[in-house]
C-alpha atoms as a printed R data frame, in Angstrom:
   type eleno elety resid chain resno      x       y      z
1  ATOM     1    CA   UNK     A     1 79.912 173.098 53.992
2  ATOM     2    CA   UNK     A     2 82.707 170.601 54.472
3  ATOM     3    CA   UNK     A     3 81.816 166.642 53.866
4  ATOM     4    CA   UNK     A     4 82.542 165.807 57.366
5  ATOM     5    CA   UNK     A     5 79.560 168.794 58.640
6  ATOM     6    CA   UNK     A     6 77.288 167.575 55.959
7  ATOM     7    CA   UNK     A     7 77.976 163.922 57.489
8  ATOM     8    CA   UNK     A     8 77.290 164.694 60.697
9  ATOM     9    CA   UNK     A     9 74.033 166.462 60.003
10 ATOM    10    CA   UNK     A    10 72.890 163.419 57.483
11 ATOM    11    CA   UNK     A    11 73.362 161.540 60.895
12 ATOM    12    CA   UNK     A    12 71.111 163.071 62.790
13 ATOM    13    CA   UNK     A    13 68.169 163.294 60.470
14 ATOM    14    CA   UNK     A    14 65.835 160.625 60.361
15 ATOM    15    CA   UNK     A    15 65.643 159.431 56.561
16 ATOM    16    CA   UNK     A    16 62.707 157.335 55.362
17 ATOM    17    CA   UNK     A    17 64.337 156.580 52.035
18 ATOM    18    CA   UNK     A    18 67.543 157.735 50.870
19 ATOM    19    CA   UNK     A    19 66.353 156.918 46.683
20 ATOM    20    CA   UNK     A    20 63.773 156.634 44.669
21 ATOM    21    CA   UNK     A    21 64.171 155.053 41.444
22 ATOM    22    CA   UNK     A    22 60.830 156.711 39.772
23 ATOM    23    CA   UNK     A    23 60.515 160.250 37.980
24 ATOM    24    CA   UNK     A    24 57.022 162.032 38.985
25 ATOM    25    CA   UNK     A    25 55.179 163.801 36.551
26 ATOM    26    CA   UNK     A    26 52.572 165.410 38.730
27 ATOM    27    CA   UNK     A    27 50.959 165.543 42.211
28 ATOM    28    CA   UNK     A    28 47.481 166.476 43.712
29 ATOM    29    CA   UNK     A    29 47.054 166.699 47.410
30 ATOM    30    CA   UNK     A    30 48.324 163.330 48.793
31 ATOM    31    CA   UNK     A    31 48.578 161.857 45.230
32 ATOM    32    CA   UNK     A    32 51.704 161.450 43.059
33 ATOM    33    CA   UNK     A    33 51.762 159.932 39.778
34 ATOM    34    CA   UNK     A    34 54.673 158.543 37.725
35 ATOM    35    CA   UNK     A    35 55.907 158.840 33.891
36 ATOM    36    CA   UNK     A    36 53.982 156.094 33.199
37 ATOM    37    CA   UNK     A    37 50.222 157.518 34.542
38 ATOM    38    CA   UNK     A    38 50.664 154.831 38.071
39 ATOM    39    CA   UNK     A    39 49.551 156.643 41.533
40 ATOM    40    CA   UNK     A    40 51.000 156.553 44.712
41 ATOM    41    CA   UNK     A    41 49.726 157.622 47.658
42 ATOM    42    CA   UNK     A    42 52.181 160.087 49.668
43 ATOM    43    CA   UNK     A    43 52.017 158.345 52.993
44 ATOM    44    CA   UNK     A    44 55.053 160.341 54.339
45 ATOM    45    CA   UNK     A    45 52.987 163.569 54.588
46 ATOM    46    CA   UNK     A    46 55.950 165.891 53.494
47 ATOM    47    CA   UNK     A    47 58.206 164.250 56.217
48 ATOM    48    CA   UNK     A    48 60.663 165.708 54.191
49 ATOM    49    CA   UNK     A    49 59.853 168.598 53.429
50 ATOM    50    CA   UNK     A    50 59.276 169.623 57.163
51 ATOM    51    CA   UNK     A    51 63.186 168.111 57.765
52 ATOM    52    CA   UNK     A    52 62.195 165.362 60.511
């Protein structure tokens, strides 16, 4: 896949964040936790995962 495909297709995809600075250690359902033992709530319901 050239750049200029791969841009194209990044263009059309709706992105909710393009990084995220923290490392997860595990995940249960809805719940993600960090290095450091803090949970987050996965509020993007695998968004991403589904591509849209």
């Amino acid at each position: 896949m050239t750049l200029e495909i791969f841009n194209k297709y990044e263009s059309e995809v709706r992105g909710y964040i393009r990084s995220f600075p923290t490392i997860f250690d595990k995940s249960k359902m809805a719940e993600i936790w960090d290095e450091s033992g803090k949970r987050y709530v996965d509020f993007f319901a695998g968004a991403g995962a589904l591509n849209y």
